[in-house]
N, C-alpha and C positions, 0 to 999 in steps of 0.2 A: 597310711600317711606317716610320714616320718617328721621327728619334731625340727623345729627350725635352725636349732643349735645343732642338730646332726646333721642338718641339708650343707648349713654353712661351712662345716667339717669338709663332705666328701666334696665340697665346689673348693673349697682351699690343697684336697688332695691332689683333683683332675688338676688341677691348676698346675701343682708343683709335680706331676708328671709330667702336663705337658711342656712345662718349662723344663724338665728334664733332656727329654727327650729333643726337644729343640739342642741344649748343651753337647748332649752325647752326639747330634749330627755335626757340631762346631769340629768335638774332639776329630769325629771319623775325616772331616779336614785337615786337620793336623795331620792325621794319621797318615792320610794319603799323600798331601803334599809332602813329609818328610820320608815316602816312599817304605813305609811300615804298612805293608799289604794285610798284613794276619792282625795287626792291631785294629785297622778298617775296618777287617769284618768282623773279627770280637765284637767293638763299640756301635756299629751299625745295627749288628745283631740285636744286641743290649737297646739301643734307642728305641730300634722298632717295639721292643717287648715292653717299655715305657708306654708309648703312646699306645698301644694294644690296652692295657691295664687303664689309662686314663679313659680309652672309651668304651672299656665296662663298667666305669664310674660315672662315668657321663650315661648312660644305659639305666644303671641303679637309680640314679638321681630322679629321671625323667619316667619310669617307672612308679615314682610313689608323688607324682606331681609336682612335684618342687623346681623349680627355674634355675637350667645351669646356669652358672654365673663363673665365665672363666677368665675373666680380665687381660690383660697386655701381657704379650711371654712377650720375653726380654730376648735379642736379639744372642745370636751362638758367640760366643769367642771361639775364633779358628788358628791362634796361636798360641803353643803351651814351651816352654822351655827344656820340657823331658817328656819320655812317656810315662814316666813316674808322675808329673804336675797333673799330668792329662786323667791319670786315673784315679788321680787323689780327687779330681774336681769330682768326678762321677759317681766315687766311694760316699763323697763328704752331699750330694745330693741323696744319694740313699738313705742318710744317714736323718736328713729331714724328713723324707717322708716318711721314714720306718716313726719315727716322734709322732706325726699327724694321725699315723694310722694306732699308735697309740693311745692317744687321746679320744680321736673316734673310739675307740671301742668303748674307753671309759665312758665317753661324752651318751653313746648311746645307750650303756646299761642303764646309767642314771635315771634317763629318762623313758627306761623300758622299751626302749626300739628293738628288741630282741633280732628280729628278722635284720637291720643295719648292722647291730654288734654280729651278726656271722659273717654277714657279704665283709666288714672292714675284715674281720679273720682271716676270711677266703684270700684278700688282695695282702694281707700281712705273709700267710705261708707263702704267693709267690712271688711278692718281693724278697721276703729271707732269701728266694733261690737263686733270685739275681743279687743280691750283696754277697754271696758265697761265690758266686761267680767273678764279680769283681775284685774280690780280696784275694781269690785264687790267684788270679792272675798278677795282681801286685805283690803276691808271696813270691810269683813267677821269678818274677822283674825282680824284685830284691837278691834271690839268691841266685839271680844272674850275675851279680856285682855290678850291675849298670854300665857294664863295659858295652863297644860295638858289639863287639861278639857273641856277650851274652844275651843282647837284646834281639839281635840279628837270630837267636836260637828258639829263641821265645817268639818273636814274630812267625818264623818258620811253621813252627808247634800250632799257633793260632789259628796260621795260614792255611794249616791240612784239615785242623780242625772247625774253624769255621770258616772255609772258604771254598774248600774242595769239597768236604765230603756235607754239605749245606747247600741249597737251594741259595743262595746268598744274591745273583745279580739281579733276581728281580724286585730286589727294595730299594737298589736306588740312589740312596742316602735320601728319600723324598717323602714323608709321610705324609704330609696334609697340604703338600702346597711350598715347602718352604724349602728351600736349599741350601745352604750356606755359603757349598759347595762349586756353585755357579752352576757350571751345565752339570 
């Protein structure tokens, strides 16, 4: 059994994944309606590995008895002003739950959950490998100069990479029911 200040941790973590991943399907709207295909399936990609990660927290939780508790995910924004805006929002969510998952750990050594303080570890190294993912790409984007063109090269890059040579159309943009998307 895990202590209660740690259950209330990883229900604040699933939470802010799934509130993530709800965001990143808003962004792959963006993406699409402003006809940035590679950007799609980057942030598509990215979403799905969110909500993957929130229900192996959702997994851990219900494994040591504890009641998930995932409250109201907040509705996607599907308009961003650049694909710079759009990856900042995504970055600056990472950025929370890399904090949460933080804390968890501290939260569960405290209270000697040893077997929690590894699972929050586990979900920290594969987050790290999506903020490197993300940042990569906003390194992209920057030293594209934000031009058409340089975005238009960077999209392309995305495009081959996660789009072609990626199983990518059978997600969707759809993970649990929700679409921002419409059809």
């Amino acid at each position: 059994m895990i202590s209660a200040r740690t259950a209330e941790n990883f229900n604040a973590l699933m939470h802010k994944l799934e509130s993530e991943s709800r965001l990143i399907m808003g962004v792959t709207c963006a993406f699409k309606k402003g006809g940035h295909k590679g950007f799609a399936a980057f942030s598509s990609n990215e979403g799905h590995e969110r909500w993957r990660y929130s229900q192996k927290v959702k997994y851990f939780i219900e494994k040591f008895g504890q009641e998930v508790k995932l409250g109201t995910i907040p509705e996607a924004k599907t308009t961003y002003a650049s694909p710079v805006e759009a990856l900042a929002s995504i970055y600056g969510a990472d950025m929370e739950i890399r904090n949460l998952i933080k804390v968890g750990i501290k939260l569960a050594n405290e209270d000697e959950d040893y077997e929690a303080a590894y699972y929050m570890l586990k979900i920290g190294k594969m987050m790290l490998h999506e903020v490197n993912e993300v940042d990569n790409v906003m390194k992209m984007v920057k030293n594209s100069g934000g031009t058409p063109e340089g975005l238009s090269r960077v999209d392309y890059w995305l495009y081959k990479e996660y789009y072609e040579d990626h199983d990518h159309e059978h997600k969707k943009y759809d993970y649990y029911g929700y679409n921002p998307c419409g059809k």
